[in-house]
NUNUVO-198552 format. One record per atom (N, C-alpha, C): residue in one letter; x, y, z. Coordinates in steps of 0.2 Angstrom, whole numbers, padded with zeros to 4 digits. Layout:
BEGIN
+---+-------+-------+-------+
: r :     u :     v :     w :
+---+-------+-------+-------+
: A :     X :     Y :     Z :
...
+---+-------+-------+-------+
This chain:
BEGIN
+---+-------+-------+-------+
: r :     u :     v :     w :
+---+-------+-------+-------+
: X :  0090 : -0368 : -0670 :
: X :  0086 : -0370 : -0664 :
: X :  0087 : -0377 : -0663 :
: X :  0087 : -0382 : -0669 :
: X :  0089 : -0390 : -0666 :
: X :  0094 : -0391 : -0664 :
: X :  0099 : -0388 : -0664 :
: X :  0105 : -0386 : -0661 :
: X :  0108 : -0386 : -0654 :
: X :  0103 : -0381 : -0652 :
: X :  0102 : -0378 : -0648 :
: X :  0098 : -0385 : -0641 :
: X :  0092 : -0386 : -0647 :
: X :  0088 : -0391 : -0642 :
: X :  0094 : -0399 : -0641 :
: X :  0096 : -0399 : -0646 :
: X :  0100 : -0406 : -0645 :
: X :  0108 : -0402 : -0639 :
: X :  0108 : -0398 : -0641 :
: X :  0114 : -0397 : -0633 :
: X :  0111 : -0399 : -0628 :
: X :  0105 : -0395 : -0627 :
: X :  0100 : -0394 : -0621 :
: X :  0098 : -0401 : -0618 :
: X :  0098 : -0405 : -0623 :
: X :  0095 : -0412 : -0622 :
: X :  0099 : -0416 : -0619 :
: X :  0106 : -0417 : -0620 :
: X :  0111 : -0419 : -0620 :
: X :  0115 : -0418 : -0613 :
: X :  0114 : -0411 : -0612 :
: X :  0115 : -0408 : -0604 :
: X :  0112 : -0412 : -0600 :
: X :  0105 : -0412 : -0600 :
: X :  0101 : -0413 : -0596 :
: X :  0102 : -0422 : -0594 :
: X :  0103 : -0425 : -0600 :
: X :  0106 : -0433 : -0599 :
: X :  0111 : -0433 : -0595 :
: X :  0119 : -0431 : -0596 :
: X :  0122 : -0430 : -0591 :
: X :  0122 : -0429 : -0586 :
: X :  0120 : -0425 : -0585 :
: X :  0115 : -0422 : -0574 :
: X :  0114 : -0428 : -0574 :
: X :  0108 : -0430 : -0579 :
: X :  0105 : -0437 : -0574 :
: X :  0108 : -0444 : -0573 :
: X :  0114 : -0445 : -0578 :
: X :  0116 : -0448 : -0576 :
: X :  0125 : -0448 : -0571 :
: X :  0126 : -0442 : -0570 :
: X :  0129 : -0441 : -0563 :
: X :  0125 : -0441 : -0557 :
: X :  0118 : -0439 : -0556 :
: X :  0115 : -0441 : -0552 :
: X :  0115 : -0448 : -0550 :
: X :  0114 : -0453 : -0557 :
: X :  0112 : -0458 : -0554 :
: X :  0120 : -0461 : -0552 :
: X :  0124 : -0459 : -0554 :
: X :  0131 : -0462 : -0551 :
: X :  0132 : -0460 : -0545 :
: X :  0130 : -0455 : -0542 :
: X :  0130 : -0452 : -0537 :
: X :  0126 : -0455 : -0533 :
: X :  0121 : -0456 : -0534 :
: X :  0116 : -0462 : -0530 :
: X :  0119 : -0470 : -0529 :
: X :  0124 : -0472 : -0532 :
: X :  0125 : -0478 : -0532 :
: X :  0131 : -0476 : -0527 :
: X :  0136 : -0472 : -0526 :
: X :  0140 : -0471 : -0524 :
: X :  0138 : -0468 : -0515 :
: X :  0133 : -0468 : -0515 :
: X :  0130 : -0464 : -0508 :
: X :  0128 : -0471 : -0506 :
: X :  0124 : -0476 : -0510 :
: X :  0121 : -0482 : -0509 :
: X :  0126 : -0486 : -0506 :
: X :  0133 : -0488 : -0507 :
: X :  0136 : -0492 : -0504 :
: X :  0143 : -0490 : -0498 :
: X :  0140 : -0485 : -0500 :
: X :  0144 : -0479 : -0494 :
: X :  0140 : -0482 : -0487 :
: X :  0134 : -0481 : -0488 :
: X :  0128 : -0483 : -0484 :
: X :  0128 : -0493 : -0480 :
: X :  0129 : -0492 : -0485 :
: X :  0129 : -0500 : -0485 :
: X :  0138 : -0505 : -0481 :
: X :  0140 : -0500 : -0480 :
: X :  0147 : -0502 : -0481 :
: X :  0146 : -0498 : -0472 :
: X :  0143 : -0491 : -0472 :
: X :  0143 : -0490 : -0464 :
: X :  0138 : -0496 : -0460 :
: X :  0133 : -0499 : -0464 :
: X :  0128 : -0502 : -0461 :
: X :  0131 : -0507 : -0459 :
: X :  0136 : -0511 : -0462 :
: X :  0140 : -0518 : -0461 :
: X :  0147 : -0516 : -0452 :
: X :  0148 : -0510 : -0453 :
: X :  0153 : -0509 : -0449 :
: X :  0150 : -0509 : -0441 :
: X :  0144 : -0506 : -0444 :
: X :  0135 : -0504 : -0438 :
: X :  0135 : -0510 : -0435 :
: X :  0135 : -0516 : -0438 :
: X :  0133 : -0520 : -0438 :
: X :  0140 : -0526 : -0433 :
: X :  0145 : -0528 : -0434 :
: X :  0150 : -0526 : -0432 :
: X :  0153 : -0525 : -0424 :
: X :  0151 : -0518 : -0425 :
: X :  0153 : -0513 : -0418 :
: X :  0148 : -0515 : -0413 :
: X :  0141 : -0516 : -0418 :
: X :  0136 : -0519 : -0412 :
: X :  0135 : -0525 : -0406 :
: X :  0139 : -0528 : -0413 :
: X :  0143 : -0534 : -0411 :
: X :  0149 : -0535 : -0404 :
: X :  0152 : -0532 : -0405 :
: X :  0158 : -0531 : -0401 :
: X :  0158 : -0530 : -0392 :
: X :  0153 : -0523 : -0395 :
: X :  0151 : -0521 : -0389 :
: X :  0144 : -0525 : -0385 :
: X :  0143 : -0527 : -0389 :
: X :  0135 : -0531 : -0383 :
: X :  0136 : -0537 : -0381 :
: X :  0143 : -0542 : -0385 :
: X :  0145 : -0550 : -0384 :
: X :  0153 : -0550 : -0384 :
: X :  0157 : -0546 : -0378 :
: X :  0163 : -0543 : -0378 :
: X :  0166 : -0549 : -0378 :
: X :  0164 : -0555 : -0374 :
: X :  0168 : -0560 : -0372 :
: X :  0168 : -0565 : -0379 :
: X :  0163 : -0564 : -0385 :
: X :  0162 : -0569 : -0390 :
: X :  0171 : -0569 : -0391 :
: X :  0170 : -0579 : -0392 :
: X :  0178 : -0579 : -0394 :
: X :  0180 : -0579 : -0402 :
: X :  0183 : -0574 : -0403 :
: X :  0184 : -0571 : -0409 :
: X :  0192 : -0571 : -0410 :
: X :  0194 : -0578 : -0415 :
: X :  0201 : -0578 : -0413 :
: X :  0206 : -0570 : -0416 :
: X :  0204 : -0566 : -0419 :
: X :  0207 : -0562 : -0421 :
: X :  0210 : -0559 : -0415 :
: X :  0204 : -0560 : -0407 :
: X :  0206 : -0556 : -0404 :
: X :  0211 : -0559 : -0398 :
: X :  0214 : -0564 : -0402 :
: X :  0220 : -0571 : -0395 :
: X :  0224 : -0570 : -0399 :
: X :  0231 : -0570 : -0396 :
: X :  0236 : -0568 : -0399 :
: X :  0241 : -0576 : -0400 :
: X :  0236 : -0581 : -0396 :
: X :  0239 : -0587 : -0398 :
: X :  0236 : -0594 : -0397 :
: X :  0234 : -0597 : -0401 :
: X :  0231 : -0604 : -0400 :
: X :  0236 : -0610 : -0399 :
: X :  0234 : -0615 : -0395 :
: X :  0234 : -0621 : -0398 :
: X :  0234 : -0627 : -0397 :
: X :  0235 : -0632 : -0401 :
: X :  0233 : -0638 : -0401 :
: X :  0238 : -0644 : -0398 :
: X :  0237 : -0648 : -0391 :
: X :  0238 : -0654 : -0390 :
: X :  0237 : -0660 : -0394 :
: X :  0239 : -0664 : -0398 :
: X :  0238 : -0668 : -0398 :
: X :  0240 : -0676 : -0398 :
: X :  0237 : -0683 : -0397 :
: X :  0239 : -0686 : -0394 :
: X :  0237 : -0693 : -0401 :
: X :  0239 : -0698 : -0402 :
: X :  0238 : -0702 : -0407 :
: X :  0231 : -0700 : -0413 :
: X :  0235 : -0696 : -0415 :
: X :  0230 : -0692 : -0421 :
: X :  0226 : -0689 : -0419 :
: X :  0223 : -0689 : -0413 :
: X :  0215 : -0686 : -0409 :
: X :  0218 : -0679 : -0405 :
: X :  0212 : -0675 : -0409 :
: X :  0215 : -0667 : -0404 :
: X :  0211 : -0668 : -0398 :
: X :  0215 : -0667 : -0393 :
: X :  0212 : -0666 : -0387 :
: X :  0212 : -0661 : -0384 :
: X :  0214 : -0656 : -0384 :
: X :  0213 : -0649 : -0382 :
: X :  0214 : -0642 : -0387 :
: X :  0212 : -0636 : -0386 :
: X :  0211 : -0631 : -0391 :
: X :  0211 : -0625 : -0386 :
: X :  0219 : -0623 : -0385 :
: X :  0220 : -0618 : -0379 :
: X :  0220 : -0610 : -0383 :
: X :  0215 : -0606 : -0381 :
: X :  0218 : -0600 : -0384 :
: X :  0219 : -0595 : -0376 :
: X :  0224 : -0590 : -0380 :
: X :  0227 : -0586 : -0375 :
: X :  0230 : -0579 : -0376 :
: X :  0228 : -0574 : -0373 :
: X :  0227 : -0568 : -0376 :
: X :  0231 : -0564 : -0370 :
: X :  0234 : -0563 : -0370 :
: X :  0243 : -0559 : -0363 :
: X :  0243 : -0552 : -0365 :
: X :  0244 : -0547 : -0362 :
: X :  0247 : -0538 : -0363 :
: X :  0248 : -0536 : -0355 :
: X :  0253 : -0531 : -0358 :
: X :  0253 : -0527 : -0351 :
: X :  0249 : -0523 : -0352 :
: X :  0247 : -0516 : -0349 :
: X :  0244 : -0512 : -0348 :
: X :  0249 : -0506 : -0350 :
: X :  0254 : -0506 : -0353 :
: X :  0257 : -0500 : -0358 :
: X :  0264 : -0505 : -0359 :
: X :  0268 : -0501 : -0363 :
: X :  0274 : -0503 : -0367 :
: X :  0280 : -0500 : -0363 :
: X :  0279 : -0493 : -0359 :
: X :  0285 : -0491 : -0357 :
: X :  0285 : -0491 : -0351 :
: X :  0290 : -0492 : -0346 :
: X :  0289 : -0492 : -0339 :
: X :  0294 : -0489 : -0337 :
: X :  0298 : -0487 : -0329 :
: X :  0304 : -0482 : -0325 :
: X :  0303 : -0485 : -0320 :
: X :  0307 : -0484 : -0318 :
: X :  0310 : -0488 : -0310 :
: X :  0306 : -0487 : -0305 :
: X :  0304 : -0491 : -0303 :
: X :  0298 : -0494 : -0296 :
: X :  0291 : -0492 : -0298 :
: X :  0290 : -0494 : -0305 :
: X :  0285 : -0494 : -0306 :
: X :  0281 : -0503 : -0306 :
: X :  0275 : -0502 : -0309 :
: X :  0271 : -0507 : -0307 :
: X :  0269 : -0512 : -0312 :
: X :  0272 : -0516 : -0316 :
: X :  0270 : -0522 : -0325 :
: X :  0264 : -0525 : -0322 :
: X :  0258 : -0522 : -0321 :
: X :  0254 : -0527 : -0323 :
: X :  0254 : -0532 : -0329 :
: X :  0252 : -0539 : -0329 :
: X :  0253 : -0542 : -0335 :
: X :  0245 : -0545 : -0332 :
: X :  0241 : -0544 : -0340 :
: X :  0234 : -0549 : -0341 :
: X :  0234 : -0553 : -0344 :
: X :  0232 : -0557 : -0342 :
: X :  0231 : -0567 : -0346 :
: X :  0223 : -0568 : -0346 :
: X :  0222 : -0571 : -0352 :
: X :  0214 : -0573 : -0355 :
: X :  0214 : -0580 : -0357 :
: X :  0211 : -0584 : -0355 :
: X :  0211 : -0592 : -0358 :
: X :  0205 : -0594 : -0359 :
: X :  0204 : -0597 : -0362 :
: X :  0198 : -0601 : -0365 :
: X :  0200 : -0609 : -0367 :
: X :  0197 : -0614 : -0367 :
: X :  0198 : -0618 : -0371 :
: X :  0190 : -0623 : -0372 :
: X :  0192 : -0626 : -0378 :
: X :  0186 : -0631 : -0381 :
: X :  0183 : -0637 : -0375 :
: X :  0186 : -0636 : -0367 :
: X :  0184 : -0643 : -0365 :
: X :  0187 : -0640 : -0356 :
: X :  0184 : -0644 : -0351 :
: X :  0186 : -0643 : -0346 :
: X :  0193 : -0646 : -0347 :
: X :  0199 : -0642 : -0341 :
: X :  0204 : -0644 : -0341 :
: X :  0206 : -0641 : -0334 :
: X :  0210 : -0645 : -0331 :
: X :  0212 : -0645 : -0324 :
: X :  0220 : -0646 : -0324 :
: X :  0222 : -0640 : -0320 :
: X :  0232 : -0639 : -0319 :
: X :  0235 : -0639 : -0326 :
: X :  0234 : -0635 : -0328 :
: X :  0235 : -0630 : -0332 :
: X :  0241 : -0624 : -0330 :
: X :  0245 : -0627 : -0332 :
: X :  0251 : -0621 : -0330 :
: X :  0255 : -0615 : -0333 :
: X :  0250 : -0608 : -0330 :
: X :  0254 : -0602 : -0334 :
: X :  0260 : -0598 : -0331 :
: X :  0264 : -0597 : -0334 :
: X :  0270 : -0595 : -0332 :
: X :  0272 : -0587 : -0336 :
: X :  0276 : -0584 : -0333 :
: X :  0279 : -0577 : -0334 :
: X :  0285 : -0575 : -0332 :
: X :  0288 : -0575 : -0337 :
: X :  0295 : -0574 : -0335 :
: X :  0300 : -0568 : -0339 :
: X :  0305 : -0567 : -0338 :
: X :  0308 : -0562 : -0342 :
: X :  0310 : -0555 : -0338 :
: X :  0311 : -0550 : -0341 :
: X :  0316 : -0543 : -0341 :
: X :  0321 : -0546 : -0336 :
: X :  0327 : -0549 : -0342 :
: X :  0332 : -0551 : -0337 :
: X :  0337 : -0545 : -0337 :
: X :  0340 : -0545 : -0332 :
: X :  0348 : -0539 : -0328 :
: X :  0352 : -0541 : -0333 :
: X :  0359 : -0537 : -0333 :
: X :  0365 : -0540 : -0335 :
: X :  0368 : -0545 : -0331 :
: X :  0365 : -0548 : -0325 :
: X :  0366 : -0553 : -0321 :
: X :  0363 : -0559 : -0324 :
: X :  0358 : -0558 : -0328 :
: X :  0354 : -0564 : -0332 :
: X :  0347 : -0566 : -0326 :
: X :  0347 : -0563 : -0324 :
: X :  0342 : -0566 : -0314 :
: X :  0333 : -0558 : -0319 :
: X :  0329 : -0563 : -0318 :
: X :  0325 : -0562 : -0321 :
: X :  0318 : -0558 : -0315 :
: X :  0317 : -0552 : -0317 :
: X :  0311 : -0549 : -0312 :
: X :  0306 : -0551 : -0312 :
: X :  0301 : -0553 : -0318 :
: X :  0297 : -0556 : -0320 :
: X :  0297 : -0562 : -0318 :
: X :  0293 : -0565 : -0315 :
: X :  0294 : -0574 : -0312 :
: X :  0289 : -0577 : -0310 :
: X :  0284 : -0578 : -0313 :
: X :  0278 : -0577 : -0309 :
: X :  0274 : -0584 : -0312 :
: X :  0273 : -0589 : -0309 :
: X :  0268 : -0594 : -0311 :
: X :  0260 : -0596 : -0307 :
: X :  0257 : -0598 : -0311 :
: X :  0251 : -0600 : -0305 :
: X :  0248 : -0608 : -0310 :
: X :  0244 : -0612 : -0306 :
: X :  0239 : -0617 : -0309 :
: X :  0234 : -0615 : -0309 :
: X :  0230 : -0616 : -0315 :
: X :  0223 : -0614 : -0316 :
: X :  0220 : -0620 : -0317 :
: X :  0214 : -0621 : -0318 :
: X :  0207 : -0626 : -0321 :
: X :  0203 : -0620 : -0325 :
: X :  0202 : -0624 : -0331 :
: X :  0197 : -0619 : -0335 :
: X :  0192 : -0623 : -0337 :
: X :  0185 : -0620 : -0337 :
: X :  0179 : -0625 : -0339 :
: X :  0176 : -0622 : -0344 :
: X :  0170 : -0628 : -0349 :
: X :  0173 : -0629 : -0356 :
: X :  0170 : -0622 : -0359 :
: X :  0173 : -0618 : -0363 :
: X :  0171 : -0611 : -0367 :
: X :  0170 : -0609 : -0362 :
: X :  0171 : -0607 : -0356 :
: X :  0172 : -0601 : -0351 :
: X :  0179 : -0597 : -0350 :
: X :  0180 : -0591 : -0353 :
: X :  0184 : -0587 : -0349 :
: X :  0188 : -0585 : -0346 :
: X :  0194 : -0589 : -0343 :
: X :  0197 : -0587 : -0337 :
: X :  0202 : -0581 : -0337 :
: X :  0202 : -0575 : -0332 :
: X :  0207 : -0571 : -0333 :
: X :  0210 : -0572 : -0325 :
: X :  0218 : -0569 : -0328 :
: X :  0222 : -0568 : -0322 :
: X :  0227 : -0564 : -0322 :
: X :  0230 : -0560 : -0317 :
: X :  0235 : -0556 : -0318 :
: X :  0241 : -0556 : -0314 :
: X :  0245 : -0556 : -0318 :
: X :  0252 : -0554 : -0311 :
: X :  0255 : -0550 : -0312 :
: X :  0256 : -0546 : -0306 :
: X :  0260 : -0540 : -0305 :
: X :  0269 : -0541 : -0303 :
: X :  0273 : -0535 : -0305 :
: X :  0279 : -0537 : -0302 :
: X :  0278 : -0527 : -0303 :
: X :  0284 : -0527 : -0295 :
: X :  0286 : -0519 : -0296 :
: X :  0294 : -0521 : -0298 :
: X :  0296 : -0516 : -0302 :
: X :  0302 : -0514 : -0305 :
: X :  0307 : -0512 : -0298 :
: X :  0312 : -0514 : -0298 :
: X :  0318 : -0510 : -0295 :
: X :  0318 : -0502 : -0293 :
: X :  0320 : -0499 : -0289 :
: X :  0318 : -0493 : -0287 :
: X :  0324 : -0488 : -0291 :
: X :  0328 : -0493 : -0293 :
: X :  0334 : -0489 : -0295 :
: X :  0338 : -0493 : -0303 :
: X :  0334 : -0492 : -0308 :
: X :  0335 : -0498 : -0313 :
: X :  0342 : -0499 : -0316 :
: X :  0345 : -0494 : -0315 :
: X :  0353 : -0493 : -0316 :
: X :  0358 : -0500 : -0313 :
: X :  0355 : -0496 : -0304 :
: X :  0358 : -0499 : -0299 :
: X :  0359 : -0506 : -0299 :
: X :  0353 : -0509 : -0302 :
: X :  0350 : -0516 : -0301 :
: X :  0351 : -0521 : -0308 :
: X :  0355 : -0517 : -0312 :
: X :  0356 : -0520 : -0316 :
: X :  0352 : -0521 : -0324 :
: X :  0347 : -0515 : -0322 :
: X :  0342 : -0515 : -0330 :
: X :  0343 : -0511 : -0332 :
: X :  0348 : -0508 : -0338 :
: X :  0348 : -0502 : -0342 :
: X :  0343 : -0500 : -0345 :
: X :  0343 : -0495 : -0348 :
: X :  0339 : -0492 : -0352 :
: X :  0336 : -0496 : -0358 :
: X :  0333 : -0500 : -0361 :
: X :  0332 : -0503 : -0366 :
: X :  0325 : -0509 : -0366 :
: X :  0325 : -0512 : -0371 :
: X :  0321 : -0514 : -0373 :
: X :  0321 : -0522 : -0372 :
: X :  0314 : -0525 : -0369 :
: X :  0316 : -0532 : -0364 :
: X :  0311 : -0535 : -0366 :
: X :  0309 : -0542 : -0364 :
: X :  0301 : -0547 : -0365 :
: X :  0300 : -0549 : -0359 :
: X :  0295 : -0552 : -0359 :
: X :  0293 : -0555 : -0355 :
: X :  0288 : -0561 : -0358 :
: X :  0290 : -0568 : -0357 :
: X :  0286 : -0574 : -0359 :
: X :  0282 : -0575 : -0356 :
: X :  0274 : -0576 : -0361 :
: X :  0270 : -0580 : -0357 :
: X :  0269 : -0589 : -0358 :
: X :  0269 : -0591 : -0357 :
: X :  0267 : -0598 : -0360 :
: X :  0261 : -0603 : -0354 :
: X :  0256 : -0608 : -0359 :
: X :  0252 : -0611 : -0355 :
: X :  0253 : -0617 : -0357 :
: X :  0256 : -0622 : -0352 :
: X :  0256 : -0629 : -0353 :
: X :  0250 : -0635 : -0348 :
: X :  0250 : -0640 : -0352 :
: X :  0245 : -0644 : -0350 :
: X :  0251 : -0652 : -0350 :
: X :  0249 : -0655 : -0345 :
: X :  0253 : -0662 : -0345 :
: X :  0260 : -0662 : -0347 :
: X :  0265 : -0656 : -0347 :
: X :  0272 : -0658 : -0350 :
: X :  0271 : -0652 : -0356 :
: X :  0266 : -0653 : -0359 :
: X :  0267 : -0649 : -0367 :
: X :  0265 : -0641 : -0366 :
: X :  0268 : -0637 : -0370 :
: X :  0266 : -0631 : -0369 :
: X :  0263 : -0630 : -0373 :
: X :  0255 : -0626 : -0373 :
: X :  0251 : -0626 : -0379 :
: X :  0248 : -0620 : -0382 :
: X :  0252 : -0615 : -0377 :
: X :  0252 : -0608 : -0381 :
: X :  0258 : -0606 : -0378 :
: X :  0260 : -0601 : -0383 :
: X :  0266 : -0595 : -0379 :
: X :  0266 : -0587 : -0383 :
: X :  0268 : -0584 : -0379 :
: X :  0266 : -0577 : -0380 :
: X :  0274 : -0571 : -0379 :
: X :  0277 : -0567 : -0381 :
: X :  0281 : -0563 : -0380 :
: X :  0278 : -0556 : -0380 :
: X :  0279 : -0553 : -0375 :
: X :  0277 : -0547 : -0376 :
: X :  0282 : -0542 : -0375 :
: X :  0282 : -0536 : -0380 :
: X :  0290 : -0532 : -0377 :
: X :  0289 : -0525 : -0375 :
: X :  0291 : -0524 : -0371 :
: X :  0293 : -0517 : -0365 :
: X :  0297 : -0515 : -0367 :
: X :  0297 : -0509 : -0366 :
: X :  0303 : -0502 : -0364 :
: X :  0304 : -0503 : -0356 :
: X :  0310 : -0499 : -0354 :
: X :  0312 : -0497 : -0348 :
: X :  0315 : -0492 : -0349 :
: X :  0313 : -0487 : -0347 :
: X :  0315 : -0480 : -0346 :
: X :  0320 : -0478 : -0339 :
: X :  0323 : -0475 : -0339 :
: X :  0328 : -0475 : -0333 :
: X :  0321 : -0469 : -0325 :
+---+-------+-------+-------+
């Protein structure tokens, strides 16, 4: 019979303490959704918060040891693969620590086997301080990509943003072209 009772006894401690490991493991499971909760909440309510995870490239000017500017810049097209007489949106994002005026972003690239490049696209902006600016530019592809000298394959296009002569961010971003 105390055999019996010490099994019984012994059982019953096991259960409890898989329960309680069970409980701790349900706890941080919890606790691990509540931080991502937390997170996502974030994301979605403050989309413009500058978060550099979300710039594909910063950077810094500087002039006798003083930083003077903190360019960030964030460039995509709107897919990766594209076909003849179609449409490359290209988006650009900037931000920087300070007002700045003539600022020059440029875009260039999917060159022909002529070396003569489709993408060509520059503009000047002003950006004021920690404010946002977006811009896009479009090119349409050749109607006949063979014809015109772009094979089948895979190409870039450069972004880059200079200020005064220096260039203080640059970006490559690479496409397909599909015939």
């Amino acid at each position: 019979m105390v055999k019996f009772a010490n099994k019984f006894y012994n059982n019953i401690k096991d259960k409890k303490m898989k329960k309680e490991n069970l409980n701790f493991k349900l706890l941080l499971f919890a606790s691990f959704i509540g931080i991502a909760a937390f997170f996502l909440f974030l994301k979605i309510n403050f989309p413009n918060y500058n978060n550099n995870t979300d710039y594909q490239n910063a950077g810094n000017y500087k002039q006798n040891n003083q930083q003077i500017i903190n360019l960030q810049m964030f460039a995509r097209t709107e897919k990766t693969t594209y076909r003849s007489h179609e449409n490359i949106l290209l988006n650009i994002r900037l931000s920087s620590d300070q007002d700045l005026d003539d600022i020059i972003i440029t875009a260039q690239g999917i060159k022909d086997r002529f070396n003569k490049s489709y993408f060509n696209k520059s503009q000047t902006i002003s950006l004021g301080k920690f404010i946002e600016k977006e811009i896009n530019f479009n090119e349409t592809l050749p109607s006949c990509n063979a014809c015109s000298g772009l094979s089948l394959g895979d190409y870039t296009i450069e972004v880059s943003a200079s200020f005064q002569g220096k260039i203080l961010a640059k970006k490559e971003i690479a496409i397909r072209i599909m015939q």
